[in-house]
C-alpha positions as CSV (number, residue, x, y, z in Angstrom):
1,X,4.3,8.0,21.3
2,X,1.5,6.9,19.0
3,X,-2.1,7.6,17.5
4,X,-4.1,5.0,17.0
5,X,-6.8,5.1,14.3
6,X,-10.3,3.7,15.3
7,X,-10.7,0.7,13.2
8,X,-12.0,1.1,9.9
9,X,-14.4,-1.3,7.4
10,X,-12.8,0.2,4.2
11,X,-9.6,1.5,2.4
12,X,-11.9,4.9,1.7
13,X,-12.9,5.0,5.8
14,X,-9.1,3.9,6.9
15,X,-7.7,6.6,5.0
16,X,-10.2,9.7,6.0
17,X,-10.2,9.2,9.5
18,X,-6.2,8.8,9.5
19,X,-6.2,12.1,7.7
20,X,-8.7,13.9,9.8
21,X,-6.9,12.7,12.9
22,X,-3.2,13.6,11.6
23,X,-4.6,16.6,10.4
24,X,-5.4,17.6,14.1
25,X,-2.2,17.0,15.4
26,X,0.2,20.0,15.7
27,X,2.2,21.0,12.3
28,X,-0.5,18.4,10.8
29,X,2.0,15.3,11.4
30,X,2.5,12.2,13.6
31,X,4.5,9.9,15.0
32,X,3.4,5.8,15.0
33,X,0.3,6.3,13.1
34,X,-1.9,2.9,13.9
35,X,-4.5,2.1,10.9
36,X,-6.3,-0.5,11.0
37,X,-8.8,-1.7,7.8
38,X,-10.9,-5.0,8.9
39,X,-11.5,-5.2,4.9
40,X,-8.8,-4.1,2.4
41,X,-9.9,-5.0,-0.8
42,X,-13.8,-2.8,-0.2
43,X,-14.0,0.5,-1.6
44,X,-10.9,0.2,-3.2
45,X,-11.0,1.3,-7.4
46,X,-12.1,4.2,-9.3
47,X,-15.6,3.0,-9.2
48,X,-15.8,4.8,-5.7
49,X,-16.6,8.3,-5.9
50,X,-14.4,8.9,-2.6
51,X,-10.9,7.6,-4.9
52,X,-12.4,9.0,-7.9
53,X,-12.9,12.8,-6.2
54,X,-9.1,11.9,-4.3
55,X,-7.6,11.1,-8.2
56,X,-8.8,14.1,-9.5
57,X,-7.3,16.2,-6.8
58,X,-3.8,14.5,-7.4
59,X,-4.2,14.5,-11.5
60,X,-4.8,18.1,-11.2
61,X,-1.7,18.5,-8.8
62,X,0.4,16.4,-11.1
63,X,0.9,13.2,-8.8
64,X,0.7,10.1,-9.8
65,X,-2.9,9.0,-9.6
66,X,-3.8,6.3,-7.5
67,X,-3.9,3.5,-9.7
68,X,-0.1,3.8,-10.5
69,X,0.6,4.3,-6.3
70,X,-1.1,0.9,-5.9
71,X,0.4,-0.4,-8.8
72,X,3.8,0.5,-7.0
73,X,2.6,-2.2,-4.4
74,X,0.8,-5.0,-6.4
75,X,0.3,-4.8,-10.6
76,X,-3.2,-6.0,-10.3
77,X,-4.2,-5.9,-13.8
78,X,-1.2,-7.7,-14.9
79,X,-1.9,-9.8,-12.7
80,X,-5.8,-11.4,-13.8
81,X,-4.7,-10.8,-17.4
82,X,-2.0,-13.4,-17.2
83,X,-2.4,-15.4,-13.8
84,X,0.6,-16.9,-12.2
85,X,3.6,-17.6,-13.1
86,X,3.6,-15.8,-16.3
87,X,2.5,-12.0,-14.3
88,X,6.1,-12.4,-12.7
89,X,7.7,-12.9,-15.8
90,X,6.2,-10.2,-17.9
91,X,6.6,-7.3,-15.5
92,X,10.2,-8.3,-15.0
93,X,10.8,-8.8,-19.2
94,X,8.5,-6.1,-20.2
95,X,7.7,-3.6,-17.3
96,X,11.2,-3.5,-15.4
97,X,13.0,-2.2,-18.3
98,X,11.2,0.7,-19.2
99,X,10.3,1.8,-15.3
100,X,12.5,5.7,-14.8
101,X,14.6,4.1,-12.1
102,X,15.4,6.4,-9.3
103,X,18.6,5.2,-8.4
104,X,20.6,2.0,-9.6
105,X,19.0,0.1,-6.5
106,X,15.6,1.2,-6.7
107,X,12.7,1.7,-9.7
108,X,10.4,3.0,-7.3
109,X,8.0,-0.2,-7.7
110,X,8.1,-2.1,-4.4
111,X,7.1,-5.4,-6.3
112,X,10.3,-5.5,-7.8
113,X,11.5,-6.0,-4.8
114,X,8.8,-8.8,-3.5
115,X,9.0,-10.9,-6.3
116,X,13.1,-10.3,-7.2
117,X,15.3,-9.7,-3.5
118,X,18.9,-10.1,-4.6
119,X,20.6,-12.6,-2.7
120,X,24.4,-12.5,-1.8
121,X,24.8,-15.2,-4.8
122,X,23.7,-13.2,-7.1
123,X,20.5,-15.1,-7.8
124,X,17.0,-13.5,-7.1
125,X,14.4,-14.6,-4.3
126,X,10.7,-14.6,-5.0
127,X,9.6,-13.2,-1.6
128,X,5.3,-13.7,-2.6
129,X,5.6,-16.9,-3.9
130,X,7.5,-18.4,-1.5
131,X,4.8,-17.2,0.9
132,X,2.7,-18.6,-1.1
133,X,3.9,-21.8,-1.4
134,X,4.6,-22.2,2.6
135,X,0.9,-21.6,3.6
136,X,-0.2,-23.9,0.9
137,X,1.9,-26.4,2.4
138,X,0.1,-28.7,4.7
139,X,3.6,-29.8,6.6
140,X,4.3,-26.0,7.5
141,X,3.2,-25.4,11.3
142,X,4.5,-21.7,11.7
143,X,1.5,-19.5,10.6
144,X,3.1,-16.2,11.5
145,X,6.8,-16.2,10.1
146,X,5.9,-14.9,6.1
147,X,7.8,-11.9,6.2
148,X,8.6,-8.9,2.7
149,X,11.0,-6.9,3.3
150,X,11.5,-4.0,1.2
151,X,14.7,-2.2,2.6
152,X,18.0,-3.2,1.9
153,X,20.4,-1.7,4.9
154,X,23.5,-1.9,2.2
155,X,22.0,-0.3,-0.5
156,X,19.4,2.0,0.3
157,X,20.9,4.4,2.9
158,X,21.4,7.7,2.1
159,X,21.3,11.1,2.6
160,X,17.6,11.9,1.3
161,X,15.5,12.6,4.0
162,X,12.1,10.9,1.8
163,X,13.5,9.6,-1.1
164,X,13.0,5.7,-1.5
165,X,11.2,3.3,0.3
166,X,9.1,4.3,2.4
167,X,7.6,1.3,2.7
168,X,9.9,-0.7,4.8
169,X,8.3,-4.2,5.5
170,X,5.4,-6.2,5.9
171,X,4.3,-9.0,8.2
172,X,1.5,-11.7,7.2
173,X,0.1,-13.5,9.5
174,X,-3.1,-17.4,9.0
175,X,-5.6,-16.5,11.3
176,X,-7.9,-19.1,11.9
177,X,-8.2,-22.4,11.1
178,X,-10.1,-24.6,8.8
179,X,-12.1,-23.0,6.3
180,X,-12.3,-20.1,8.5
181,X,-8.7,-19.1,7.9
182,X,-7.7,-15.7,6.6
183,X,-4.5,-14.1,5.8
184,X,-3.7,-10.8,7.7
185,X,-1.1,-8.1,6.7
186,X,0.2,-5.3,9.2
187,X,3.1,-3.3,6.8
188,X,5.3,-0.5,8.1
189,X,6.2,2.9,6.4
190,X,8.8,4.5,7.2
191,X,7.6,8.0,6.2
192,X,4.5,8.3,4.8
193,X,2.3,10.7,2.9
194,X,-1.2,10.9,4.3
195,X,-2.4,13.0,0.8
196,X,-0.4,11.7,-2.2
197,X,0.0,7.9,-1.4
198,X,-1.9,6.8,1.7
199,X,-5.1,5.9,-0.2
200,X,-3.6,4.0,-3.0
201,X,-0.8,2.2,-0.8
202,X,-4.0,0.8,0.8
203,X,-5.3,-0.1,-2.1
204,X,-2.2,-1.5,-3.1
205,X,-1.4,-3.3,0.3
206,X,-5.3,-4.8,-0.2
207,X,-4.5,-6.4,-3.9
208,X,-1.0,-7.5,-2.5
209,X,-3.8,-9.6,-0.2
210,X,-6.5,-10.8,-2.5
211,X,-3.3,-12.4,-4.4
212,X,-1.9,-14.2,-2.1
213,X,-5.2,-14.9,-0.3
214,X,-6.3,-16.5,-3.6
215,X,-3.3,-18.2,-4.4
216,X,-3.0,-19.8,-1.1
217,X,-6.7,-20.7,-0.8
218,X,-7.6,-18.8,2.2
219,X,-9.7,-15.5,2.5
220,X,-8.0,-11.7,3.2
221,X,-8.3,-10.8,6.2
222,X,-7.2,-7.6,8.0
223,X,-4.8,-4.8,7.5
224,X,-2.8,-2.8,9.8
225,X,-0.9,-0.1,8.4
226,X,1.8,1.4,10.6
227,X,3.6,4.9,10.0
228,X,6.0,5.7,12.0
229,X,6.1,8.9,10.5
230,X,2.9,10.2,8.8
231,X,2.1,13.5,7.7
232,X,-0.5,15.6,6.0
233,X,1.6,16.6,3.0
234,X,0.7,19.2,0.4
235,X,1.4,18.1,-3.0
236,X,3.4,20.3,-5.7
237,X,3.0,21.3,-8.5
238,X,5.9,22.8,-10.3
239,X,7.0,25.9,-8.3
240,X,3.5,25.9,-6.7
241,X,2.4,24.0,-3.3
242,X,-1.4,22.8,-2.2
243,X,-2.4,24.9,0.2
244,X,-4.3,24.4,3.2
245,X,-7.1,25.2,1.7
246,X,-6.8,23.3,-1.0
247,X,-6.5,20.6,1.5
248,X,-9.7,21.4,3.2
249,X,-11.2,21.2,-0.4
250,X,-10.4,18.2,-1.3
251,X,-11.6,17.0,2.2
252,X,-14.9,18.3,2.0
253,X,-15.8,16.9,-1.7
254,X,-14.8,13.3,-0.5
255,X,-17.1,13.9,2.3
256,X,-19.7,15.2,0.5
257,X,-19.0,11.9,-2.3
258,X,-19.1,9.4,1.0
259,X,-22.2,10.8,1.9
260,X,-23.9,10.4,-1.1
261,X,-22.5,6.9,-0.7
262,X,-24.1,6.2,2.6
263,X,-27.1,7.3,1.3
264,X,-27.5,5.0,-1.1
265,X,-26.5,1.7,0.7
């Protein structure tokens, strides 16, 4: 059982067909959603009128806009303001502390867990710069074994049927060689919400990319998203849900933003 998701140039095209296609399965849910984005770091910021209308829509359903989703994933701005290694330091020193953790195993931010996976002695691993460092290394001669993972079997099991992560795990893969070679990503979710976080976990999942692409010294290449559970969800706001037509609303105005778009390129 699975829907594959014609592939898709952009984060903006990867998530509207994977919505319009969900959307037409029954109860508006799927099982092993297949997404596929050849270029995960295009149409991906606020500068896009498609993520611009989408932001709105979540703003005014009291979600967290998609900056802070992607955020979750990669800190971006954090990031290019202080480069590497300081970033690391300062959003465990001045970010961790002050993040409304959800449970004493889990802030919510899956970086926390990329950059700082406990380790039975107590001591931290750095997940993305190890990576980083093994595909900078000339002596390393197995391109596909850079692995995140995000869930911890002795910690995060409980009986929430959608709290914590979601995402699970992601697998990065050199393609290419030479000057040709590229980094690829294909990341699992283990429940996923097609309306509140699909577009800025892509957007998210892209950055995670560029950094590592750019720190390694190879270009991003693709991104395959995999839910295993994905559904059109309809956000809340207090006692009040999104309706179906406010579904079909917000649809419509990011149609009618990509088509201007089109238009114009």
């Amino acid at each position: 059982m699975y829907l594959p998701i014609p592939s898709q140039p952009d984060c903006v095209s990867a998530w509207r067909e994977a919505v319009r296609h969900v959307d037409m399965q029954s109860g508006h849910h799927a099982y092993n959603v297949i997404i596929d984005v050849t270029d995960p770091t295009a149409r991906a910021s606020l500068a896009d009128p498609v993520v611009a209308a989408h932001d709105k829509f979540l703003l005014a359903w009291d979600q967290k806009p998609i900056e802070t989703v992607s955020n979750t994933i990669f800190p971006a701005s954090l990031y290019t303001r202080f480069g590497v290694p300081d970033f690391f330091n300062r959003f465990r020193d001045n970010i961790m502390p002050r993040l409304p953790r959800r449970s004493d195993n889990w802030s919510g931010y899956y970086f926390e867990r990329m950059m700082q996976m406990p380790q039975k002695d107590g001591t931290d691993f750095n997940q993305l710069w190890n990576i980083v460092e093994r595909i900078r290394d000339p002596n390393v001669r197995a391109l596909n074994k850079f692995e995140i993972s995000i869930f911890d079997p002795t910690r995060d099991v409980d009986k929430s049927p959608y709290g914590g992560q979601c995402l699970s795990f992601a697998s990065l893969k050199v393609i290419g060689k030479g000057t040709q070679r590229q980094i690829g990503m294909t990341a699992f979710y283990r429940n996923h919400f097609y309306i509140e976080k699909l577009l800025g976990n892509l957007i998210g999942l892209g950055r995670l990319m560029s950094f590592i692409g750019k720190e390694s010294g190879i270009a991003v290449g693709p991104l395959t998203v995999v839910s295993t559970h994905a559904q059109i969800d309809q956000p809340r706001n207090g006692g009040a849900n999104a309706t179906r037509a406010d579904i079909a609303g917000l649809l419509q105005q990011c149609d009618q933003a990509n088509a201007k778009v089109l238009a114009v390129s």
